[in-house]
N, C-alpha and C positions, 0 to 999 in steps of 0.2 A: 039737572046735570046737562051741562051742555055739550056737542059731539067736538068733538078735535077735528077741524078740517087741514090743517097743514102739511104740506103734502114733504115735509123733509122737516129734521129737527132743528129747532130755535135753539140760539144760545143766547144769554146775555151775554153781550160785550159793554166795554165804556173806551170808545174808540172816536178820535175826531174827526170830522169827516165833512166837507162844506156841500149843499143842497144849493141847484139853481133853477129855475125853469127854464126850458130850453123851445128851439124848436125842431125839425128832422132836418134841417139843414146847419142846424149846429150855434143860431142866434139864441144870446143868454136876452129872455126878458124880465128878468126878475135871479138879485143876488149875484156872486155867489152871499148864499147866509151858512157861517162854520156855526158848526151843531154838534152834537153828540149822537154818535151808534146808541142804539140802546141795547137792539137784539139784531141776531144775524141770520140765515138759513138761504142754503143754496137757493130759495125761492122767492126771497124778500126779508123784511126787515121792519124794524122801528127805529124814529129818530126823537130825539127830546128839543124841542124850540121853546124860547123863552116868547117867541112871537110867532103868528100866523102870517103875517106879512111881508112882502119885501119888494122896496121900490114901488110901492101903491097896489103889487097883486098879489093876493092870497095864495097862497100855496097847494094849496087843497083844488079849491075851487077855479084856480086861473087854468090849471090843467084841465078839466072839467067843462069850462069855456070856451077855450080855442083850438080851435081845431089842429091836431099834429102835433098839438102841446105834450110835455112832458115833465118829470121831474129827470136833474141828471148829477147822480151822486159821485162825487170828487173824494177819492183818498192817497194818502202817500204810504207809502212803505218804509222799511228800516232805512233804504240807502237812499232816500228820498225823491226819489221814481213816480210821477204822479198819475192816477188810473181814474177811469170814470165809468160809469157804470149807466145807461136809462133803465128808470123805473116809473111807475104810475102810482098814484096816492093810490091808497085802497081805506082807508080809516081815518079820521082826528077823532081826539079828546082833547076835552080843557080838564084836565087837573087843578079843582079851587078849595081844596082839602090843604092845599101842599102853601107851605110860606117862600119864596114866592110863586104864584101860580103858575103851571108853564103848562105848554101843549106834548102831545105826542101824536105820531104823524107814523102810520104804517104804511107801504109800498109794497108792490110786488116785482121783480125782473119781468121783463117781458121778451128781451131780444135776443137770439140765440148767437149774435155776432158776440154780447158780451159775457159769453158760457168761460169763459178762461180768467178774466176781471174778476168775474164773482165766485172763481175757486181760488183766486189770491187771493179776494177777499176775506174770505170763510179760511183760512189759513191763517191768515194776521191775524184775524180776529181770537183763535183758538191757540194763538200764541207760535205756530211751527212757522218756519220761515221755509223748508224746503220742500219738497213734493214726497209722497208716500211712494214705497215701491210700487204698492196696489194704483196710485194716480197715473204714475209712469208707464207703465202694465197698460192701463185704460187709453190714457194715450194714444200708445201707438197701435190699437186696436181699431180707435176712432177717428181719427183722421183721416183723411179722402189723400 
């Protein structure tokens, strides 16, 4: 049996969402590549890729390599408002069980600038569009 490390609950979602490499000045080198959410949690996520590659750098690994590199996940909302999220790979799979074979690619959040992104996120994903009373509450508790 293995332990549960997840530090907040996963959900699966199937939600679209495009994945680039980036760097902290905000140059895309690699993508965008549109992919699929798999799963979601205020902490990170999974993505399902038909390929590990884009524009000749691996996804996984290109982050990995250069320094200040990143993954930076793009999504839209209902009223079509576009957000972006950095994340860091944390896992691949190649899924070759499956017809046609594809990857899966797990991440983690890492920056607390995108602590608001990734509660709309985890919103759309969970299907509510508007803020809990309890969010609203939390809010105006934490903010400086």
């Amino acid at each position: 049996m293995t332990m549960e490390r997840r530090k907040s609950q996963r959900i699966a979602v199937k939600m679209t969402v495009d994945l680039m490499l980036t760097d902290k000045n905000g140059e895309t080198f690699a993508g965008p590549v549109n992919t699929e959410l798999n799963s979601v949690s205020l902490h990170g996520g999974s993505v399902v890729l038909p390929c590990m590659q884009s524009d000749g750098m691996h996804l996984f690994f290109g982050c990995k390599d250069r320094e200040g590199c990143f993954l930076m996940l793009r999504f839209i909302d209902d009223s079509g408002r576009s957000y972006t999220i950095s994340c860091r790979p944390a896992w691949f799979d190649k899924e070759l069980d499956e017809a046609p074979p594809y990857y899966k690619l797990g991440f983690e959040f890492f920056r607390a600038e995108d602590r608001d992104n990734i509660k709309r996120l985890d919103r759309i994903a969970r299907g509510k569009t508007e803020k809990s009373l309890f969010e609203v509450f939390g809010d105006l508790f934490t903010r400086n």
